[in-house]
N, C-alpha and C positions, 0 to 999 in steps of 0.2 A: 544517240540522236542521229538519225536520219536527214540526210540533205533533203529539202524542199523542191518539188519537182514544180522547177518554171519553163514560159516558153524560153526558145532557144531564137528569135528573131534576133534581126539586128537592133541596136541602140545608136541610136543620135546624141552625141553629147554637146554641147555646149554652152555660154552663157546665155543668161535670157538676150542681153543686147549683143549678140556676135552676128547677127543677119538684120541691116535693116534699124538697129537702136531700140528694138521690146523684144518682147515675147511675140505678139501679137504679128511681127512680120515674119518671126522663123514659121508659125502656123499658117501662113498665108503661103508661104515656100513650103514647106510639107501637103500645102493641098493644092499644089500645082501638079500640073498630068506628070512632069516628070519625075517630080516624089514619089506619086505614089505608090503605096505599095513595098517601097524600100525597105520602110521601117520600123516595129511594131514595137519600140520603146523609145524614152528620149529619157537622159539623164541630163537634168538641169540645177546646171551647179546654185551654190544658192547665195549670190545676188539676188537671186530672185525674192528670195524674204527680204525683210527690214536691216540691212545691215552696215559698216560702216569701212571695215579696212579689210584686206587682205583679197581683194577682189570676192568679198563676200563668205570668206572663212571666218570672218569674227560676227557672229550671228546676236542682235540686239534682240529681236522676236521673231517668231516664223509667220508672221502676217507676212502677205504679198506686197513686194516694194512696187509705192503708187505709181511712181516713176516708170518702174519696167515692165510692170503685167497685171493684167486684170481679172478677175473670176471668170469672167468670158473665153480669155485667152486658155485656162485650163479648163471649159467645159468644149470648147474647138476641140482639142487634144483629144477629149473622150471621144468626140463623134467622129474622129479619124481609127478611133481603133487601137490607139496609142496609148499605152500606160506607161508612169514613170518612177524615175527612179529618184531619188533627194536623200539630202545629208541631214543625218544626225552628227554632231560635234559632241562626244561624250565628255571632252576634256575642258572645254574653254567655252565662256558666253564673254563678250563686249563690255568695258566698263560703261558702255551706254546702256544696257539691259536696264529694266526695272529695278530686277534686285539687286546688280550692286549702285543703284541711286540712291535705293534708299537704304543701302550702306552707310553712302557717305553723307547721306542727310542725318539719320539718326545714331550711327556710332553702336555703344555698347546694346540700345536698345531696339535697332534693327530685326524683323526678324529674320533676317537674313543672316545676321552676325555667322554664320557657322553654315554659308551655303556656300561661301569661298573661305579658300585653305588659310588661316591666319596660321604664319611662317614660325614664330613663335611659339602658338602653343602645340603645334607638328612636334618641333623639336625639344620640347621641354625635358631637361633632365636630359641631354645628348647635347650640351652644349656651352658655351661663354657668351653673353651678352655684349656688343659691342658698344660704343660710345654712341655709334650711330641709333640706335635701340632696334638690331635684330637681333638674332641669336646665331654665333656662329658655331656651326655644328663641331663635332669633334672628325678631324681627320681621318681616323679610320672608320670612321661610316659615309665620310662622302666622299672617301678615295675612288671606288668604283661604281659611282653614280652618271648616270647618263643625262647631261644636260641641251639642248641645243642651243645653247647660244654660251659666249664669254659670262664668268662672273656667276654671286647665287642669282636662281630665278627666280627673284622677289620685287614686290614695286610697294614704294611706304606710301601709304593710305593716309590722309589725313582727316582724322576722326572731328567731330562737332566740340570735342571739350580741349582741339589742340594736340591731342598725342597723335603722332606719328606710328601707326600700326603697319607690319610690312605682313603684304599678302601673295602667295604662290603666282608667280606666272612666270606658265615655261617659254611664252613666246611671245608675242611682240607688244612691245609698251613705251607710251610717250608721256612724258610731264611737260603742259602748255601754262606757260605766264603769260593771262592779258593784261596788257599795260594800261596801268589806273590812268582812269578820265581824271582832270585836276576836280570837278564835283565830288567822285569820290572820294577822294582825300579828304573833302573838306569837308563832306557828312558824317565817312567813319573815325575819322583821326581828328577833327578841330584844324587842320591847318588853315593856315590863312590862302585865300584865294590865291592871291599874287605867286606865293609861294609852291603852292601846289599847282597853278599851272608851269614855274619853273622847270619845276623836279620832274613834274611827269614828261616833259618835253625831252629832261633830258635821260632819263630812265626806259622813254619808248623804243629806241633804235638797239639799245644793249636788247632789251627783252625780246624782242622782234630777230635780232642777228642766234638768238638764242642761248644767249646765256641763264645762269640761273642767280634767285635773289641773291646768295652768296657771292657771286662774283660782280656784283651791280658796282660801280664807280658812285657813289653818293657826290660826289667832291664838296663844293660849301655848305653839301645837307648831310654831312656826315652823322649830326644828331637826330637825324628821321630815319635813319638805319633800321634799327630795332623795330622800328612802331609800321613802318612800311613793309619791312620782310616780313613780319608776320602775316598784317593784310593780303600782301602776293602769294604766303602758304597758304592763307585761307582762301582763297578764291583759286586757288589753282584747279588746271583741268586736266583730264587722261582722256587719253585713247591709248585702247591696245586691249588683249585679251586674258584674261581671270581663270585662273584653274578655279573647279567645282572638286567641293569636296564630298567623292563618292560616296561617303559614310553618312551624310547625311538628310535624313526622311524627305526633307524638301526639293532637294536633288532629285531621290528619285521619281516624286511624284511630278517633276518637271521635264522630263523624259517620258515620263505615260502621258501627261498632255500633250504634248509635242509629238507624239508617235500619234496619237487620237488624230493631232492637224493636219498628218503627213499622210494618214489613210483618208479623211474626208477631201483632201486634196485630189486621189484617184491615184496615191504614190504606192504601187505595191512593192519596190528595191528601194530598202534603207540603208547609204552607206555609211558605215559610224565610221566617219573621220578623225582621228588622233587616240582611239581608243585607247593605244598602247600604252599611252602618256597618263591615264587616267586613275589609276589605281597606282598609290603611293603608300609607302612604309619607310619608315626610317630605317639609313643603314642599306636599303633594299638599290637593287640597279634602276627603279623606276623609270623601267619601259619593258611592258610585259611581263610584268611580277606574277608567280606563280606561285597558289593557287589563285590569287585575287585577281586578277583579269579576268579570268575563264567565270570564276563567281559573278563577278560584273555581267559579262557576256550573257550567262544563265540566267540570270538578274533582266536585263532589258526582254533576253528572247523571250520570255515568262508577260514580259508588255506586249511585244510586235505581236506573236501566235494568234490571239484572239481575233488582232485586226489583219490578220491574213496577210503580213508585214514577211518581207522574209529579207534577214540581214545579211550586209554584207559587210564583214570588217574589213575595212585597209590598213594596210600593214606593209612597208619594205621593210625587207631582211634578205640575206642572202640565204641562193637558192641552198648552202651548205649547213644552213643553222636549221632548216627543215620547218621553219613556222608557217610554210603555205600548208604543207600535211599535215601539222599537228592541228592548225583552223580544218583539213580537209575530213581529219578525224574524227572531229566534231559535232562534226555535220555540216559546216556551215560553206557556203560557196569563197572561193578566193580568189583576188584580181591573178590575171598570170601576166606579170611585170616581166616575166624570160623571155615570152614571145618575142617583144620590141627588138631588143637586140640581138636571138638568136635569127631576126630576118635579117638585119644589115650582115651579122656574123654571114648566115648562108650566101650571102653574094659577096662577100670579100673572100670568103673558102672556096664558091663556089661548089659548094657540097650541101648538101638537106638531113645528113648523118644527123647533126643535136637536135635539129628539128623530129627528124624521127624520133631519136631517144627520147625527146619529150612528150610529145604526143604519143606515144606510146606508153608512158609513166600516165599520165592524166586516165589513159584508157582504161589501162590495168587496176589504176587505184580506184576509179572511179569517182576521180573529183570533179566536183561542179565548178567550169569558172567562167570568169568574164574575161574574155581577151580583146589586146587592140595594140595598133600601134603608138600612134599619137596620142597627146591628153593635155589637158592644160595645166600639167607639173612639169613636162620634160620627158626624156627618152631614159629610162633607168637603165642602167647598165653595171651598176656594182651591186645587182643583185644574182648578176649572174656568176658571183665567186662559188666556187664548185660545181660549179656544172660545165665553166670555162677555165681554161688557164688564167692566174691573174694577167701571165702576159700578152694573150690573146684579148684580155677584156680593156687592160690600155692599149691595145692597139684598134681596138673601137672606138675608143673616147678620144684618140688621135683622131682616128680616121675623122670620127663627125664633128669635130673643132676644126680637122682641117678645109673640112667643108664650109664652115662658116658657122658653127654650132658654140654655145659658152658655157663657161663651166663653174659653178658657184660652188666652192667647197663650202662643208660647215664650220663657220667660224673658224677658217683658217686653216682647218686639220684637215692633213691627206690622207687616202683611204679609210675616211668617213663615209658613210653612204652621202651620196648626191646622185645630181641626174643634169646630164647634158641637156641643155635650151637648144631645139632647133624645132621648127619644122621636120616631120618626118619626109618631106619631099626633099627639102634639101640635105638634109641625112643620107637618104639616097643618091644626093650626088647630082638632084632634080632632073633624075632621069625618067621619064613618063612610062616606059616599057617596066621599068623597076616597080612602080607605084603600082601600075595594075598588078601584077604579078604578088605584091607584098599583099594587096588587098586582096587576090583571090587565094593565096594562104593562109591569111589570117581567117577569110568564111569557109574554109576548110579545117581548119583545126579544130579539136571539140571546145566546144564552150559557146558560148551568148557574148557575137562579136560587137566592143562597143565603137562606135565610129567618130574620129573627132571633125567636125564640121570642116577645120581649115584644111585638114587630110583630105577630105572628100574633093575641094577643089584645089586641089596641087596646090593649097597657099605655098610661101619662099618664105624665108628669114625674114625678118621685120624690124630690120638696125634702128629705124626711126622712131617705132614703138619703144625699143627698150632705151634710146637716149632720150626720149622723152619721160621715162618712167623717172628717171635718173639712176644713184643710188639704191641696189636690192631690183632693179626692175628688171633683169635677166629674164624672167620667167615671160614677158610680153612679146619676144622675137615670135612666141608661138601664138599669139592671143589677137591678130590684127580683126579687128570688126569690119565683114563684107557688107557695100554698099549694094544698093539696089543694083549698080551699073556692073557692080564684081560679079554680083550672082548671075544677072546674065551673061554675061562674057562668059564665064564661066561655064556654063550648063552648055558651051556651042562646044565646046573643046572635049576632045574624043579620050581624054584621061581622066573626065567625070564623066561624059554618058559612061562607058565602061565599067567603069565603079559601081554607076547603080543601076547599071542589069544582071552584075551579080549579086550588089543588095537585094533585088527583088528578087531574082532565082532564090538565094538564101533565105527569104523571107516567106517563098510562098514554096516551097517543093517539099511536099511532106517528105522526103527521104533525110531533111535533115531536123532529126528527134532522138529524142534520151534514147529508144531503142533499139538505136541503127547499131552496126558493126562499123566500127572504122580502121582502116585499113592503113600503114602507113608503107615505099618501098622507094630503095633509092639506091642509086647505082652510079658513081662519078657524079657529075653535075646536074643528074635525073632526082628527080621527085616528084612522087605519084601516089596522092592521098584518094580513099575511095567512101564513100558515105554507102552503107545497102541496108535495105529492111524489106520490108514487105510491099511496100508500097513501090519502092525500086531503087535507081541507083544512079549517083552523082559520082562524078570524078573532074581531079584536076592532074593534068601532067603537063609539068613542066621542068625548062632545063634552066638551069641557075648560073651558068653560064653568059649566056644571051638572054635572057629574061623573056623565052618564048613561051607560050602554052597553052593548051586548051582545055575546055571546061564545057563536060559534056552531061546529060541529065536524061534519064529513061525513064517510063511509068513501069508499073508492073508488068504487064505484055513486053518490056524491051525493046517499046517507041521510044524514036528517042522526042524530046522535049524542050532541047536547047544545046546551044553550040556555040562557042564562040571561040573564036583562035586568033592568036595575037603573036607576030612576030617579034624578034629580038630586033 
């Protein structure tokens, strides 16, 4: 398989509401004079569909959310020129989705019953039944299984005839008790009015503080125990998100629709989000199971093809386990998660040496990728195990905590992959000379640079974002939504013009295309990338040092066509 030849413009990433509160104001800012021209893709995380938690990871349906965007707002997009990019989620749909509703409506007789993983009959024959009624596996098949969170990944279902079924979910999940109205009591159960507006009164504040029916204080209604717990099982509610079970017909025929909505949309970059997570076997590492991942993969690419889809799996892994090349082998394009922290790396060395070695591995191999600095996951930086010393790569993740950056391990465990929360401005140390300087490396490297919106205007750390997220909201120090007054302030300050007069150069100088030569050269604190084809030739030299450099661009004749020089 053959990588799919796209353009190489830059990408605008963001939420729909991260400029302005829609969609509809980010396109009102991209067809402002000083947009344009920038940007010739936009990846729009998907918020934008129907969805409920995770800032739009847990996708309920891929209809447009009423709230944040309108068929208008992507037909704007088209007539700027702009195509996009959107998430397919291979692993997980919303326990608000349709089909597991009518899961939990209809039980055994769903026909969904078998389009999420029932935990049970996964492990049938691999295991002991607990009292609680899952099935707990035997030892030596889930010794080296890869979970992300504490504990198994299952959530019990409660079925229409009363049984408690437990179903696969590898990420995040809530069980909500609302606290009976004293009417209900007294329609479903006979209680006496009096009585049931007692109990519920005093039942409200336990369930509210969030306990569960089992732990509820009944005190003088200790004999509505029973008859009331039940009631609160049955009425109970979830949020959180549902593994899909890839083996099943309905499954996949829900992935061809969904890739069908994502090309009429005008999306030509699908990124499958959690792919890795999505193919399971008993006993197996379940994450990146081989050969069934790649069969998956074969599986969807065999959808996108027709609608002129071309996918991109995400995936972190370190750069030493080699799963960017084995995707690159493939055919398929891959994020390059090394960039981020081989920039801070070259200004704490002082040197552009890894940066060469990489860009010069990309060239050689001839991978397709998407690079950037910023994103709204975080800065990775334990992906770069083998390509950095590990002691070099904690003394990045010092470095950018000491800047004001945070650090969420997974569930506890250190050296688990994570990814440092900051702003990439303040990573840098929110040096402006830095910033431009990171930015005209990254549209010099090879690949389709994607741009994260708060990068683009030197956003800072965002302490008030993530105390207000509370708990788990680490990931919002990156995520502040710019007002109207941001954006303009913003756009006067000469570390965003800068920014996107290299966007447009990158965006409009035909020297930069799959068929250029690129050049990598470095010497002490010098680094000098060169783009040349036929059409002519770009370059950037700079010193990493002082974070000076210039960025020069000729037509064919060896006019030159741009210039810009920037001191340390």
């Amino acid at each position: 398989m053959t990588a799919k030849k796209w353009n190489l413009g830059p990408m605008l990433n963001a939420y729909p509401d991260s400029v302005g509160g829609r969609l509809g104001d980010i396109v009102t800012l991209l067809q402002r004079r000083e947009l344009r021209g920038a940007f010739r893709s936009f990846y729009i995380l998907p918020s934008v569909f129907n969805t409920d938690l995770d800032r739009g990871f847990s996708i309920i349906d891929y209809e447009l959310s009423e709230v944040l965007a309108s068929p208008e707002d992507i037909e704007n997009l088209r007539a700027l020129g702009i195509d996009l990019k959107a998430d397919l989620i291979l692993n997980h749909i919303s326990v608000l989705s349709p089909q597991f509703q009518d899961l939990l409506k209809k039980g055994e007789n769903s026909e969904y019953r078998d389009f999420f993983i029932d935990w049970n009959r996964f492990w049938a024959g691999h295991g002991e039944m607990t009292p609680g009624g899952w099935l707990q596996p035997d030892e030596e098949l889930i010794r080296g299984m890869f979970f992300r969170k504490a504990g198994l990944p299952l959530l019990m279902v409660r079925f229409p005839d009363g049984r408690d079924v437990p179903y696969w979910n590898t990420f995040y999940q809530e069980v909500r008790y609302t606290p009976p109205e004293p009417l209900d009591l007294v329609r479903e159960l006979g209680m006496q009015y009096a009585t049931a507006c007692a109990l519920a009164e005093k039942l409200r504040p336990q369930l509210e503080s969030g306990r569960s029916p089992a732990q509820l204080d009944f005190g003088a209604w200790e004999e509505k125990r029973e008859a009331v717990t039940g009631y609160l099982e049955a009425h109970r509610g979830y949020l959180g998100q549902m593994d899909l079970n890839v083996k099943s017909p309905k499954v996949l025929e829900y992935y061809r629709e969904t890739l069908k909505k994502l090309a009429d949309y005008g999306v030509s970059v699908v990124r499958l989000d959690a792919f890795a997570y999505a193919s399971k076997e008993p006993g197996r590492h379940n994450f990146l199971n081989e050969p069934e991942t790649w069969d998956l993969l074969a599986q969807v690419e065999a959808m996108a093809a027709p609608l002129g889809l071309t996918l991109l799996p995400e995936i972190h892994a370190s750069y030493g386990e080699g799963t960017y090349a084995l995707l690159a082998e493939k055919g398929y394009p891959v994020y390059d998660f090394f960039l981020p922290g081989l920039v801070i790396d070259a200004f704490e060395r002082r040197s552009g040496e890894m940066l060469r070695r990489w860009g010069e591995e990309i060239v050689a191999k001839g991978i397709a990728t998407v690079n950037m600095l910023g994103c709204h996951d975080g800065i990775p930086l334990l992906d770069l195990k083998g390509l950095l010393p590990e002691e070099d790569i904690q003394r990045l993740i010092d470095t950018v905590v000491a800047r004001g950056g945070f650090v969420k391990d997974l569930h506890g465990a250190k050296n688990v992959y994570y990814q440092v929360n900051a702003t990439y401005f303040s990573a840098l140390g929110e040096d402006e000379g830095r910033l431009k300087l990171a930015r005209a490396i990254q549209l010099f490297m090879p690949g389709k640079p994607q741009v994260w919106y708060l990068d683009l205007f030197a956003g800072v750390n965002d302490y008030e974002a993530m105390r207000r997220a509370g708990a788990g909201g680490h990931k919002e120090i990156n995520r502040t939504n710019l007002t109207a007054g941001m954006v303009e302030a913003g756009l006067r300050r000469d570390v965003v013009k800068d920014q996107l007069s290299l966007l447009r150069l990158r965006n409009s100088c035909p020297v930069f295309a799959e068929d250029a030569e690129i050049r990598f050269d470095t010497a002490g604190s010098k680094l000098a990338i060169t783009w040349e084809n036929t059409a002519g030739r770009a370059a950037l030299a700079a010193d990493l040092a002082d974070a000076s450099f210039t960025v020069t661009a000729a037509d064919a004749s060896g006019k030159e066509t741009f210039r810009m020089e920037r001191g340390g």
